[in-house]
C-alpha positions as a Markdown table, in Angstrom:
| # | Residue | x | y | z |
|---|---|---|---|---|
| 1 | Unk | 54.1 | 237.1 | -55.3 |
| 2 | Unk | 56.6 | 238.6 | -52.7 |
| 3 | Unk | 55.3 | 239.1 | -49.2 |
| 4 | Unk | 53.9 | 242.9 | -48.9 |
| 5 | Unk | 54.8 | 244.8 | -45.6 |
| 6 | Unk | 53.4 | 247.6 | -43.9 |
| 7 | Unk | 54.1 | 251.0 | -44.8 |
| 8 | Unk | 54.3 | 253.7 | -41.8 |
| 9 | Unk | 51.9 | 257.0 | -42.5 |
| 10 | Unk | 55.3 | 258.4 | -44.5 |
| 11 | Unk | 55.8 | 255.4 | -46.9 |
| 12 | Unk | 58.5 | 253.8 | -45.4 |
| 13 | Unk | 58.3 | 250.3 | -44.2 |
| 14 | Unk | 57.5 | 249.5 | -40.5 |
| 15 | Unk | 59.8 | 247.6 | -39.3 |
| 16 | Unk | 59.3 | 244.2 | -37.4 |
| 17 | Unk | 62.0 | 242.7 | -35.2 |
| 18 | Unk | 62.1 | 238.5 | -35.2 |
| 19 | Unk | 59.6 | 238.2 | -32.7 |
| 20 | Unk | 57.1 | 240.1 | -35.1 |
| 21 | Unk | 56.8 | 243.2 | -32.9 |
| 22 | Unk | 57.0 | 247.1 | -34.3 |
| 23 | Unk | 60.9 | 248.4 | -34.0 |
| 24 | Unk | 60.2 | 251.1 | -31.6 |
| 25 | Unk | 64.1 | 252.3 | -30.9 |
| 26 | Unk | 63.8 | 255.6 | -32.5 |
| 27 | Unk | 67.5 | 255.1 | -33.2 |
| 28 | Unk | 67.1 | 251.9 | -34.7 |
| 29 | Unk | 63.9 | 253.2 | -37.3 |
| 30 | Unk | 66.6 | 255.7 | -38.4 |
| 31 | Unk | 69.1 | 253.7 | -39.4 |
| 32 | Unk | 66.9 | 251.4 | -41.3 |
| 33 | Unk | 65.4 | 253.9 | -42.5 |
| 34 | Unk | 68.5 | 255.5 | -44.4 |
| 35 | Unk | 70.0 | 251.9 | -45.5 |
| 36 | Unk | 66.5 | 251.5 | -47.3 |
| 37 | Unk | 67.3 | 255.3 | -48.6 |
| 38 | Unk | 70.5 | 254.7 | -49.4 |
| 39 | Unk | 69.7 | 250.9 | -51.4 |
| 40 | Unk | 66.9 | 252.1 | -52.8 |
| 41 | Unk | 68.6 | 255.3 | -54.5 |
| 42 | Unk | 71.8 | 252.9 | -55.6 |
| 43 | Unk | 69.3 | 250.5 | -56.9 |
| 44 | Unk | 67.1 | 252.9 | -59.0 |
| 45 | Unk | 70.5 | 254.4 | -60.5 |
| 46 | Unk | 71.7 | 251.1 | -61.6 |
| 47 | Unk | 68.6 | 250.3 | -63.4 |
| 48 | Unk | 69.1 | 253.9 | -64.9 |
| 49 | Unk | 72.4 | 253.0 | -66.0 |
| 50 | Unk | 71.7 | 249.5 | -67.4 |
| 51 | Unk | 68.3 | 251.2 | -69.1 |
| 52 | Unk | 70.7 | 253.9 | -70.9 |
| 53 | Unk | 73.0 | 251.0 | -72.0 |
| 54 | Unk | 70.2 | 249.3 | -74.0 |
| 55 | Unk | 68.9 | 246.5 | -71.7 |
| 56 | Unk | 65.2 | 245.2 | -70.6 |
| 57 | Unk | 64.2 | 247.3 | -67.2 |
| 58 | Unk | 62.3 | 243.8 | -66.6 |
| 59 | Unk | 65.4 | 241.9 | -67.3 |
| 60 | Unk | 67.2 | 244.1 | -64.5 |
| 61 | Unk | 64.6 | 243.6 | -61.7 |
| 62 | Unk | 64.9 | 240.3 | -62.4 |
| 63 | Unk | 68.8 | 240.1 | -61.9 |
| 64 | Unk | 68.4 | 242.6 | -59.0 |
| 65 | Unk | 65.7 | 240.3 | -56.8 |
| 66 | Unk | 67.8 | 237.2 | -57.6 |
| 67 | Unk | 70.6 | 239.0 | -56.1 |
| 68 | Unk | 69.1 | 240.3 | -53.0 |
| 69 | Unk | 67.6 | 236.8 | -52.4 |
| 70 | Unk | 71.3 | 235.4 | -52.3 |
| 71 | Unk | 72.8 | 238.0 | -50.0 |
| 72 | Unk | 73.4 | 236.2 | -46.1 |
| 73 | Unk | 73.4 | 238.4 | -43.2 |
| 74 | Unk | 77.0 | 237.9 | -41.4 |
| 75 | Unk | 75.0 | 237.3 | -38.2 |
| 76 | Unk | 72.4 | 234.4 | -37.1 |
| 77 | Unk | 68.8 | 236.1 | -37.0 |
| 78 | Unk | 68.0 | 236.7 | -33.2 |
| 79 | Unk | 64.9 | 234.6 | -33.2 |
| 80 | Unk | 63.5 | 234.5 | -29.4 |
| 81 | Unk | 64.5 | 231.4 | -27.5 |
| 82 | Unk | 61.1 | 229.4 | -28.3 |
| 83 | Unk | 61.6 | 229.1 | -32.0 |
| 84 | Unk | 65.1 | 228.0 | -31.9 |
């Protein structure tokens, strides 16, 4: 089972920097906030689209999470000094 994260009072995801610690950059919230918008809209409309051509909604998800676990950030994660 994947890994369940907290949800802020609005439903959206609190996000955790490297070191573990609440993103607190107002900024920063924002623009996560709209990628995980943004995905999560694209996402839902390509299982849409693959549910009106005749395939398993199941059989999607499954595709989809595979994907996702394959993509690589172009950058290193920023993990403090001490777990390096």
């Amino acid at each position: 089972m994947a890994q369940e994260f907290e949800k802020r009072p609005d439903g959206m995801p609190l996000w955790k920097d490297v070191s573990g610690k609440n993103v607190s950059c107002t900024e920063k919230v924002k623009v996560l906030d709209e990628n995980y918008r943004e995905l999560r809209e694209s996402v839902s409309a390509a299982l849409d689209d693959a549910v009106l051509i005749g395939c398993r909604a199941d059989d999607i998800r499954t595709i989809l999470k595979e994907m996702i676990s394959e993509v690589e950030s172009s950058y290193p994660d920023a993990r403090p000094e001490k777990e390096k």
